[in-house]
N, C-alpha and C positions, 0 to 999 in steps of 0.2 A: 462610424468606424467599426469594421466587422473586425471580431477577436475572435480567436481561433487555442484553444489552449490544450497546450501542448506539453505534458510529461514524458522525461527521458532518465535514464542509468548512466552513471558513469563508470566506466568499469567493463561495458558490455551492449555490444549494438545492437538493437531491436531486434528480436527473433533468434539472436545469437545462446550461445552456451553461456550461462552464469559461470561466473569463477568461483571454483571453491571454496575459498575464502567467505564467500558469502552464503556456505550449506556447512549444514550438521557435518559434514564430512572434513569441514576448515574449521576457520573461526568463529565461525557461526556469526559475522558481524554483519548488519543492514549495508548496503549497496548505497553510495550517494544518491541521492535524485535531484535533479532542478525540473521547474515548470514554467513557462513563461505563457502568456497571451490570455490573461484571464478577464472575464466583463467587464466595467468599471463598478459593475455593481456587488461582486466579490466582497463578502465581509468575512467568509471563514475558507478554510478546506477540509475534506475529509481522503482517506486513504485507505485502499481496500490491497492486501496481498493475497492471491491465491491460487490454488491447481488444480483446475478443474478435473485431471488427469487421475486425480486420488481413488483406489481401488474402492473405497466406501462412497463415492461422494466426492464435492470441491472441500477440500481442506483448506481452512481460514489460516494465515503462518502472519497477517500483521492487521493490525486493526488502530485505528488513529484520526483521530477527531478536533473539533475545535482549533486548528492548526489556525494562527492568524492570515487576513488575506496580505499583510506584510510581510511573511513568510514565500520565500521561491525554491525553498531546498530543505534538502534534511543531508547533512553530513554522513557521510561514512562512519558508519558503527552507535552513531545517535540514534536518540529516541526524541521526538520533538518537546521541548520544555513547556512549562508552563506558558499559557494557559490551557494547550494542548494536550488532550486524552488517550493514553492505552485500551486497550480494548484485551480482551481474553481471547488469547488463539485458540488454536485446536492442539498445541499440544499443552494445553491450562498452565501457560506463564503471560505475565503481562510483556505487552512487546511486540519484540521482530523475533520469528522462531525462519532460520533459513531452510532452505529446501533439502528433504529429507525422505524421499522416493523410496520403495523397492526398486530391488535389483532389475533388471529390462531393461525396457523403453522408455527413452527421457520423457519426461512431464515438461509441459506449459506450466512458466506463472507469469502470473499477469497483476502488474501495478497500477490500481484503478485507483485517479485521482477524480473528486470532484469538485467543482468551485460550487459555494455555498451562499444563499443570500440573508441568511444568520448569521451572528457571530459566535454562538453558541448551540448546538444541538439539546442543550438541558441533560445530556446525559451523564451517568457518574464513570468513571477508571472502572475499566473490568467489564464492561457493556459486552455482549457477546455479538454474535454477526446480526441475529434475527433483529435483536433491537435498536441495532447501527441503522440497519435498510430500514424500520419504520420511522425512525427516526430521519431519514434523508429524505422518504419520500417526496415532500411538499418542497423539498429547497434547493435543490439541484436546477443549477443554473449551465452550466457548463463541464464535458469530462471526457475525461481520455485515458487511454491506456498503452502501457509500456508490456512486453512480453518477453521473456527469456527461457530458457531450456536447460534442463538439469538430468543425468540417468545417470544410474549407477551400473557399472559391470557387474 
């Protein structure tokens, strides 16, 4: 059986304009997700938020780890519970930091899930991006990515 997995927004259709509600500009609260279609060999997920758009560089806004493979969502305004890890954004809070651009041209962010064949990364809360990505390397089974759009006037 081929699987194909598939993360999406609720809230907001691929490539569309993020709602405010989900930028420094609203409530600053996380966007639902569901994913479906993952290997059977799936034993974790990991979660990457970001905008590559950022005048420095990709700015990291959500980092999230160890997510069980019994897990197909994250609620609106959640942070995934135990036994699942925060990561350090770039703007140094643990969490979902929403999108938060200059003034311009909207920015891309892009929700990178990956299905994992650990069920633990070994890493601790507060892990920043560099040691997420070494830490994925070897286990990354399956991933996909959701995209939305954000500018400010």
């Amino acid at each position: 059986m081929a699987f194909r997995l598939t993360v999406a927004a609720d809230g907001f259709a691929g490539g569309a304009s993020i709602p405010r509600r989900f930028t420094c500009d609203g409530e600053n609260v996380s966007p639902a997700l569901r994913w479906t279609g993952q290997p059977a060999e799936t034993k974790s997920f990991a979660l990457i938020m970001d905008d590559p758009d950022a005048p420095g560089g990709t700015w990291n806004h959500w980092l999230v780890w160890d997510i069980p493979a019994s897990d197909h969502s994250i609620s609106e305004g959640a942070e995934p519970g135990a036994p699942a890890k925060s990561g350090k954004n770039d703007f140094g809070e643990l969490g979902y930091g929403g999108p938060c651009p200059p003034r311009g041209k909207p920015h891309r962010y892009f929700f990178r899930l990956f299905a994992l064949n650990v069920p633990s990364l070994g890493l601790l809360a507060g892990a920043k991006r560099p040691a997420l990505e070494k830490a994925l390397r070897k286990h990354i089974i399956a991933k996909d990515s959701y995209t939305g759009r954000y500018g400010r006037a």
